[in-house]
C-alpha positions as CSV (number, residue, x, y, z in Angstrom):
1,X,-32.5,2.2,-16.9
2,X,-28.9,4.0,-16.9
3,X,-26.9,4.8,-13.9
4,X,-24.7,7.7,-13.9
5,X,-22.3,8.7,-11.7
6,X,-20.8,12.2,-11.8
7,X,-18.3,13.7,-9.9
8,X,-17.2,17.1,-9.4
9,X,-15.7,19.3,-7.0
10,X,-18.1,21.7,-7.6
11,X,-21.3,21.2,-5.9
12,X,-23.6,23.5,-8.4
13,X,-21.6,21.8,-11.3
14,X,-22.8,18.2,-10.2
15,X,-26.4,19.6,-9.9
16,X,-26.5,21.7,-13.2
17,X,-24.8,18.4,-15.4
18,X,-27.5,16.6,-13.2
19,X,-30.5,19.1,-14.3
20,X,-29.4,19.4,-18.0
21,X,-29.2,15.1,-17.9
22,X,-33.0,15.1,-16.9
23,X,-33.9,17.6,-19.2
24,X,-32.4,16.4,-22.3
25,X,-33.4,12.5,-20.9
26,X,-36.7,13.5,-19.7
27,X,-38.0,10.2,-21.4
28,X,-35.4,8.1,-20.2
29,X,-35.5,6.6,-16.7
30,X,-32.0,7.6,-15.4
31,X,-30.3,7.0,-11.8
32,X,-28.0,9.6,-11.4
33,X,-25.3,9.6,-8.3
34,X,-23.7,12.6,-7.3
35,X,-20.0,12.9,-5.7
36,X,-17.9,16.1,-5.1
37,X,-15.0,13.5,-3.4
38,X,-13.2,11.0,-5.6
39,X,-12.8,8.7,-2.9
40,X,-16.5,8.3,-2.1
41,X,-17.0,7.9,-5.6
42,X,-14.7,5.2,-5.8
43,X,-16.7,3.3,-2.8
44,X,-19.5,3.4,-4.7
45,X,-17.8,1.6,-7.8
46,X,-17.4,-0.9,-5.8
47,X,-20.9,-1.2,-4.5
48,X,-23.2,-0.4,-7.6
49,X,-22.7,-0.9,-11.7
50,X,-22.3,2.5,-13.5
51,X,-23.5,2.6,-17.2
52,X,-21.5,6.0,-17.3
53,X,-18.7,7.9,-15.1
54,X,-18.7,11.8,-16.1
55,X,-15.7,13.8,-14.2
56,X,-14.2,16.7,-13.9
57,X,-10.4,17.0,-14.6
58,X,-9.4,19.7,-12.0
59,X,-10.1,18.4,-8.6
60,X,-8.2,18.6,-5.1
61,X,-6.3,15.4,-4.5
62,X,-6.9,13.3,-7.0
63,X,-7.4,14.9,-11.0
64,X,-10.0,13.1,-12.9
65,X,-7.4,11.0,-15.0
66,X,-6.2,9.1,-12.0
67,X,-10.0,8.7,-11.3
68,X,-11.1,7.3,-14.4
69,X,-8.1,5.0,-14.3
70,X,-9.2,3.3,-10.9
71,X,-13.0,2.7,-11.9
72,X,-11.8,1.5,-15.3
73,X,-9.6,-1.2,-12.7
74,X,-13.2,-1.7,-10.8
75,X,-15.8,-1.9,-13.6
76,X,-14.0,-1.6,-17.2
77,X,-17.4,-2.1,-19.1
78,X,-18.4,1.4,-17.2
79,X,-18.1,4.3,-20.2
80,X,-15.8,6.7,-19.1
81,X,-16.6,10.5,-19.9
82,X,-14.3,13.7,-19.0
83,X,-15.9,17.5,-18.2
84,X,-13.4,20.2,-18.0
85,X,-12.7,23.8,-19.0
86,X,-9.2,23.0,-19.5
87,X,-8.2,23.2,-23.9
88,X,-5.2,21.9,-22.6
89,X,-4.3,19.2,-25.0
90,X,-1.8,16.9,-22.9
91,X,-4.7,17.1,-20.3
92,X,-7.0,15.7,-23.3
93,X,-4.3,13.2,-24.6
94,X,-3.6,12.0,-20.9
95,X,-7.3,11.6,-20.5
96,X,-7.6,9.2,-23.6
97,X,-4.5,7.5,-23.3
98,X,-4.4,6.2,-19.5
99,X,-8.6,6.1,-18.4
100,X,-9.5,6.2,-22.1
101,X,-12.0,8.1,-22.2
102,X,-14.5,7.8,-24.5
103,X,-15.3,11.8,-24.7
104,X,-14.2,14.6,-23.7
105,X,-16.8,17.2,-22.2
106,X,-16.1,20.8,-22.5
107,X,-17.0,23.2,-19.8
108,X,-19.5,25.1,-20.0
109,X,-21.4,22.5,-22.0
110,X,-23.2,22.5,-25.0
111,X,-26.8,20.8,-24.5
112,X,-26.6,19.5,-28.1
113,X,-23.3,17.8,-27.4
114,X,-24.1,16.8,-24.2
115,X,-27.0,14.7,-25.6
116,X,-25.0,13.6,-28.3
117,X,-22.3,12.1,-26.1
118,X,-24.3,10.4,-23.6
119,X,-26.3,8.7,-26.8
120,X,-23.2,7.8,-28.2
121,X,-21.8,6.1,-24.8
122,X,-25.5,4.5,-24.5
123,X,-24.3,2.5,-27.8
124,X,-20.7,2.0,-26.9
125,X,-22.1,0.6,-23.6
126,X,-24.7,-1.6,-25.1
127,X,-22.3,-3.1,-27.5
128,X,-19.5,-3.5,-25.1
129,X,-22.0,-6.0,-23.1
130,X,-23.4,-7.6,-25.8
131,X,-19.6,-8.3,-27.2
132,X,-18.9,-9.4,-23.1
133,X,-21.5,-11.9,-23.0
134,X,-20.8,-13.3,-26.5
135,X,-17.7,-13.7,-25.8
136,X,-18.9,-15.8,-22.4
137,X,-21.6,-17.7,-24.4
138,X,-18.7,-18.7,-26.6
139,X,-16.2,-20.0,-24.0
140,X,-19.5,-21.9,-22.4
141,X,-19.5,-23.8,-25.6
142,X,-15.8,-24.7,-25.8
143,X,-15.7,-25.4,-22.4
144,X,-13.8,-23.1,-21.0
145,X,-16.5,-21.7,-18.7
146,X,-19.3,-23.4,-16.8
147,X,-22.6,-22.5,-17.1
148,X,-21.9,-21.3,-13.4
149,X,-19.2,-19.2,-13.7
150,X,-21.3,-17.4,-16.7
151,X,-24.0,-16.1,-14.2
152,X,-21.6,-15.1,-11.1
153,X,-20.2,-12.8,-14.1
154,X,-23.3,-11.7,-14.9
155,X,-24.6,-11.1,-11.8
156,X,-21.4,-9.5,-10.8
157,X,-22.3,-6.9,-13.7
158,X,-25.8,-6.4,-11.9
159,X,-24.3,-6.0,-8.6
160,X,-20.6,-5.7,-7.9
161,X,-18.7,-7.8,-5.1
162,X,-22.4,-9.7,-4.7
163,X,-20.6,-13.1,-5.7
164,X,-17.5,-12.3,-3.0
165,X,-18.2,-13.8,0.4
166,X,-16.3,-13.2,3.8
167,X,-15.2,-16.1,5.6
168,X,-14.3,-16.7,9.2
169,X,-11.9,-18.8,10.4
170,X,-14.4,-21.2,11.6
171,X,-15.8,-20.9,8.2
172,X,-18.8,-18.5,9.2
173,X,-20.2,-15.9,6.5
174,X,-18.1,-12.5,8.1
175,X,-20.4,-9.4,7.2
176,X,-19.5,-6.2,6.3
């Protein structure tokens, strides 16, 4: 399964990337969350793992640059994709520079594209986890990690802030 999270201001944006996702995926099981507000987007980063982030650039309050930046802060491994019908090359630039994006999504978009781009971030994501855990395996075997430590990061892939507990004062579990 992939989760994807997109966000745009635009309400009938959200559901036509949405439709054109199921259409071209029609084969794949996908989760797809929809936001029109950054800031309830952001909530949910920190409540679920996203495979993929795809926003829009040209939103009230916050642009999708400053977006992408905080989700990369809250799950880097989380491939980050920009939609927008701004040319505008420092827009672009910014985009890959500071969140860096791993494509750039023209609006209105190609269905060809599309597909390509979310196949491409498929394997980038893949390989980005399989390099993570590696990586992990490898610092097991020096030493430098416990077998412990391992699986609270894996299961904080799975489910993020599950390995984080709340504690009282009298050292009671404090729920949200």
């Amino acid at each position: 399964m992939r989760r994807i999270l997109l966000l745009d201001d635009e309400q009938n944006v959200v559901h036509a990337l949405q439709r054109s996702l199921r259409q071209i995926f029609k084969d794949m099981d996908l989760k797809i969350e929809l936001f029109t507000s950054p800031e309830l987007a952001i909530q949910r980063f920190g409540e679920v793992a996203f495979d993929f982030a795809i926003s829009d650039y040209h939103m009230p309050g916050m642009n999708g640059v400053d977006f992408l930046k905080i989700i990369k802060e809250i799950q880097p491994e989380t491939i980050r994709m920009m939609l927008s019908a701004s040319a505008d090359f420092n827009t672009i630039i910014g985009a890959i520079n500071e969140a860096e994006v791993f494509r750039y999504i023209a609006k209105p978009w190609n269905t060809d594209d599309l597909k390509e781009a979310i196949e491409l971030a498929g394997a980038r994501r893949d390989q980005v986890l399989e390099d993570k855990h590696l990586a992990d395996e490898q610092r097991v075997q020096r030493g430098e990690m416990s077998p412990q430590e391992q699986e609270a990061k894996r299961l904080e892939e799975i489910d993020p802030g599950i390995t984080k507990v709340n504690w009282g004062p009298d050292g009671s579990v404090l729920l949200d």
